[in-house]
C-alpha positions in Angstrom: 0.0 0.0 0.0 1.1 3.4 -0.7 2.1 5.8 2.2 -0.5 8.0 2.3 -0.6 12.2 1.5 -0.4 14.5 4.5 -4.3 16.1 3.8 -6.5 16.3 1.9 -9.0 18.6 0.9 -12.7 16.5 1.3 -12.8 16.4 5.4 -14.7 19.5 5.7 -17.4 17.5 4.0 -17.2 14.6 6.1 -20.5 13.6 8.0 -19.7 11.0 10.8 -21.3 7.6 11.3 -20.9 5.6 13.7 -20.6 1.2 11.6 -21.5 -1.6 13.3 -19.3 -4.8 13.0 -19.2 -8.3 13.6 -16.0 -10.3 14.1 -15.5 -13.8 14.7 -12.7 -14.5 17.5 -13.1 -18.1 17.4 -10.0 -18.9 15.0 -7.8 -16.5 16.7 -4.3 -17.8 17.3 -2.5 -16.2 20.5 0.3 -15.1 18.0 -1.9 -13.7 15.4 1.6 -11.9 13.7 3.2 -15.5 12.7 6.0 -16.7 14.4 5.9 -13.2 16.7 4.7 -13.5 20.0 6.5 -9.7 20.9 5.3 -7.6 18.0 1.5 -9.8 18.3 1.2 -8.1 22.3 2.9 -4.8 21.5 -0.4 -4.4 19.3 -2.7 -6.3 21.8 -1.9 -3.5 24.6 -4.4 -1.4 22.4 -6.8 -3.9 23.5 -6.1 -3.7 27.4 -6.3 0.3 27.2 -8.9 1.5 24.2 -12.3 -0.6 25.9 -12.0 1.8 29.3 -10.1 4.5 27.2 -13.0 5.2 25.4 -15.8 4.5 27.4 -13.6 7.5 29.0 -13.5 9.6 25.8 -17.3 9.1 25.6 -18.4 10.0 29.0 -16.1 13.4 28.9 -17.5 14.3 25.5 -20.9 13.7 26.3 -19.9 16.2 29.6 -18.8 18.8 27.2 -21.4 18.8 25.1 -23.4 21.4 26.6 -20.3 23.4 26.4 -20.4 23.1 22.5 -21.8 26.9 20.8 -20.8 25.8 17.4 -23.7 23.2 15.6 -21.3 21.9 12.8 -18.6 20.3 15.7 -21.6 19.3 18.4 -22.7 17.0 15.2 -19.1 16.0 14.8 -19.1 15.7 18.3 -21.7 13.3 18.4 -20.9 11.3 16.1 -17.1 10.6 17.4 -19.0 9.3 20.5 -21.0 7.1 18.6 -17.9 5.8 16.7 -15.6 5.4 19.8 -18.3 3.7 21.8 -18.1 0.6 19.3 -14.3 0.9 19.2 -14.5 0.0 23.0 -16.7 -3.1 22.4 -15.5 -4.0 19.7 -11.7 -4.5 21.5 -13.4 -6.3 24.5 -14.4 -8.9 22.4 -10.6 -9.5 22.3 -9.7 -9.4 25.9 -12.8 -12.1 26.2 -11.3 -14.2 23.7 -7.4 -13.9 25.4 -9.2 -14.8 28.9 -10.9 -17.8 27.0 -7.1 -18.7 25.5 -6.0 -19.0 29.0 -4.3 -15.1 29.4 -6.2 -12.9 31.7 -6.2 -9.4 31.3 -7.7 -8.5 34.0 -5.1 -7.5 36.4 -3.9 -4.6 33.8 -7.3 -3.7 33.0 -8.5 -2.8 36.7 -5.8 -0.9 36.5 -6.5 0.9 33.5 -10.4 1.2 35.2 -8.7 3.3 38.1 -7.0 5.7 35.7 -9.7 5.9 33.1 -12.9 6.1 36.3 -11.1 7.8 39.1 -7.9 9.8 37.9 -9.2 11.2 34.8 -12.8 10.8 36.0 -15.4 13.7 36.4 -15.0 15.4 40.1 -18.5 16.2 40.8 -17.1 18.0 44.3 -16.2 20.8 41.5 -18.4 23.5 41.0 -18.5 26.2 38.6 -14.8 27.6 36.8 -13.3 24.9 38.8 -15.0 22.5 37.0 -15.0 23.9 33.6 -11.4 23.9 34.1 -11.1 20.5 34.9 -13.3 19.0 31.7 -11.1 21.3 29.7 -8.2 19.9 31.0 -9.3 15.8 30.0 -10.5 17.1 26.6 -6.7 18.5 25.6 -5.6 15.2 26.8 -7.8 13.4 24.7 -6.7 15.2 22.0 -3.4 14.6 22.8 -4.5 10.9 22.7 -6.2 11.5 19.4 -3.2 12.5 17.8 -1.3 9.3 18.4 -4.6 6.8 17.5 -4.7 8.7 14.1 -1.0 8.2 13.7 -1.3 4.3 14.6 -4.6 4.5 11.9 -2.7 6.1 9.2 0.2 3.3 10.0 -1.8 0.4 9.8 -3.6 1.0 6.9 -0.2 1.3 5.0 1.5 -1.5 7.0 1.7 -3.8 4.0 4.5 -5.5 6.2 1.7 -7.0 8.2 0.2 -8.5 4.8 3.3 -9.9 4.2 3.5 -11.7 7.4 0.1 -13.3 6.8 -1.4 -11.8 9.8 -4.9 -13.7 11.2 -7.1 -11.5 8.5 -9.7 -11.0 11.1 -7.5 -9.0 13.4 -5.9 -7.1 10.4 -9.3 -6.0 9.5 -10.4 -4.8 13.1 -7.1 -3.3 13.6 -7.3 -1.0 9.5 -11.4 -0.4 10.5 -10.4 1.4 13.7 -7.9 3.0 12.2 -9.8 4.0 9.5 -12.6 5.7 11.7 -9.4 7.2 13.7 -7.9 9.0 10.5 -11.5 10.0 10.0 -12.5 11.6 13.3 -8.6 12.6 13.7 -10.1 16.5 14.2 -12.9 16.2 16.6 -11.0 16.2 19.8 -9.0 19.1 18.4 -11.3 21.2 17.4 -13.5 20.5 20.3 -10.1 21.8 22.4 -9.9 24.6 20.7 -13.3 25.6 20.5 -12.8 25.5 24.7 -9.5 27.0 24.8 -8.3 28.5 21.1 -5.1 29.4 23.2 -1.6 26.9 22.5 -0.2 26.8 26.6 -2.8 24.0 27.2 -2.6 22.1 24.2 1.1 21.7 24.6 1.2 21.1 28.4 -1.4 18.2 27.4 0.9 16.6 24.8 4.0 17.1 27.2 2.1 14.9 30.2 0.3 12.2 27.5 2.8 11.2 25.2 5.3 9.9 28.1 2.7 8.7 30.3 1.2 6.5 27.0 4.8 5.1 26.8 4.9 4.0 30.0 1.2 2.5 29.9 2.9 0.5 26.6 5.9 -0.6 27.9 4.1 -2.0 31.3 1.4 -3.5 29.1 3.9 -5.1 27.0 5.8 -6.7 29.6 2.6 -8.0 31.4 1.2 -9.4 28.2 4.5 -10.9 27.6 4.6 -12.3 31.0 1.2 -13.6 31.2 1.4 -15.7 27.3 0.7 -19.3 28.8 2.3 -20.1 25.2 5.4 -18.9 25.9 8.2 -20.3 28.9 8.8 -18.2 31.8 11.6 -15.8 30.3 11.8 -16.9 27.1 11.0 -14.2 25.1 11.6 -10.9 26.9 10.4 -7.7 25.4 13.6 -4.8 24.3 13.7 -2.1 22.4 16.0 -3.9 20.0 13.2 -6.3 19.4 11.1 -3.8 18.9 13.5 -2.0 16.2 13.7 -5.0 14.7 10.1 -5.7 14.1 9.2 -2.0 13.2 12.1 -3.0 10.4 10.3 -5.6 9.0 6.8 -3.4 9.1 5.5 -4.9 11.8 5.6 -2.5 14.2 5.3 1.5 13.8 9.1 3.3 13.5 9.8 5.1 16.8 11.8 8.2 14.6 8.2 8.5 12.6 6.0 8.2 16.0 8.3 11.0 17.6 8.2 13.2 14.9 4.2 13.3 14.5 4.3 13.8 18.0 6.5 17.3 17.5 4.3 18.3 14.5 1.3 18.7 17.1 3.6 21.3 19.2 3.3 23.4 16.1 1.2 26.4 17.0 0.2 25.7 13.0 -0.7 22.6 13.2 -4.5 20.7 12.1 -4.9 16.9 12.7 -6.2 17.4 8.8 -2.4 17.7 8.1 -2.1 13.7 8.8 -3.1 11.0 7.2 -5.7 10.8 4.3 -9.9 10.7 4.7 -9.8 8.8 1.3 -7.9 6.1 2.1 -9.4 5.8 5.3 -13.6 5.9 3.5 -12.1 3.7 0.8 -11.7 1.2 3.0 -14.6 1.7 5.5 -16.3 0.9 2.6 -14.4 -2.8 2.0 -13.9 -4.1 5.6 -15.1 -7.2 5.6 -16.6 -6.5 9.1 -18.5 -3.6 8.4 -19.5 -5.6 5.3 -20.9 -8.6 7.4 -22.9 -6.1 9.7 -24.6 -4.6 7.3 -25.9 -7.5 5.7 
């Protein structure tokens, strides 16, 4: 697949839907990359975060929605909840299958439930600028987060390493449909954040706390996935960097260099999430996924 261009000019048209899917976990092998147990769980961690992640997303937006003067973004608005709220079920039909299959996630999921409820949970003992403040604050970090899932779309649906390594085509297919819908919606959080706060301190600070702290989340997901394999012998296969460097080689994996460098274009005071990725290629093939295909039928 070709890497796509950065833009393009047809998102101010764009009218968000949420799709309903169907996908069949039954055949799912543990190592669903081949013959690559590391570069398999560095992707799974997106299932042990994005189910509570965006039940997060969706509760916060819904809380800022009253907030919202401008009827063109509350639609948008809307219609990223609707999106993101079958993104969360559709990646807790994974952790069911890995706690079928013998790995529980459960002990990395409560703890993703105490971040996601209590940390970054509404504070209903805030009143007034206090708690405008606060909802302000966990919509720049979403779009902080946004930022990265629109980079990890735009990735995967020009990873052609992954169809090279015969990866299990169901997961390929969940993994490109979310990160279709991601490159779609790549704005909302954005705009939203600026429609809040058009000023750049906030949106930087955001970034600045996120970006490490979703690193760390990784790396400790990583290793407990790793860990927890009942597949694999205690120690066998520890998780590295180098590993990682090697499978982002082979296309498995996304190149740290190209994640850090998206991650500096946001600190530019010029910068649009319509400057990444492409809403073509991402419609094109919301309109093929065999999942959204099934669904519909």
């Amino acid at each position: 697949m070709p890497h796509s261009p950065a833009g393009d000019g047809e998102h101010h048209d764009l009218v968000l839907q949420p799709r309903n899917v169907q996908f069949d976990w039954n055949a799912l092998p543990m190592h669903w990359i081949p013959g690559e147990p590391m570069a398999t769980h560095v992707i799974n961690v997106l299932h042990l975060l994005l189910p509570e992640g965006e039940r997060w997303f969706v509760r916060t937006f819904k809380e800022a929605l009253p907030l919202i003067r401008d009827e063109r973004l509350r639609e948008e608005v809307l219609g990223f909840v609707g999106q993101e709220a079958i993104h969360a079920e559709a990646h807790q039909g994974v952790l069911d299958h890995l706690l079928a299959k013998g790995l529980d996630p459960r002990p990395y999921t409560r703890q993703a439930e105490y971040l996601f409820q209590r940390v970054l949970g509404e504070h209903p003992e805030l009143t007034g600028t206090a708690a405008r403040e606060n909802l302000i604050e966990r919509v720049a970090v979403i779009a902080a987060i946004e930022h990265f899932t629109a980079f990890l779309g735009d990735w995967v649906l020009n990873a052609d390493g992954l169809d090279r390594a015969g990866v299990d085509p169901v997961m390929l297919d969940l993994l490109r449909w979310h990160g279709a819908e991601e490159v779609e919606h790549r704005s909302v959080a954005f705009d939203l954040l600026r429609h809040l706060d058009p000023g750049y301190a906030r949106r930087i600070r955001a970034m600045a706390i996120t970006g490490p702290v979703l690193v760390q989340l990784w790396v400790r997901g990583v290793r407990f996935l790793m860990a927890n394999d009942p597949t694999l012998r205690p120690g066998a296969a520890r998780p590295s960097w180098r590993a990682y460097t090697a499978a982002s080689g082979r296309g498995l994996l996304p190149h740290l260099g190209r994640a850090a460098r998206s991650a500096a274009r946001y600190l530019r005071r010029d910068y649009h999430p319509t400057q990444e990725g492409s809403t073509r290629q991402a419609v094109a093939y919301l309109g093929s996924s065999p999942a959204a295909r099934a669904a519909a039928h």
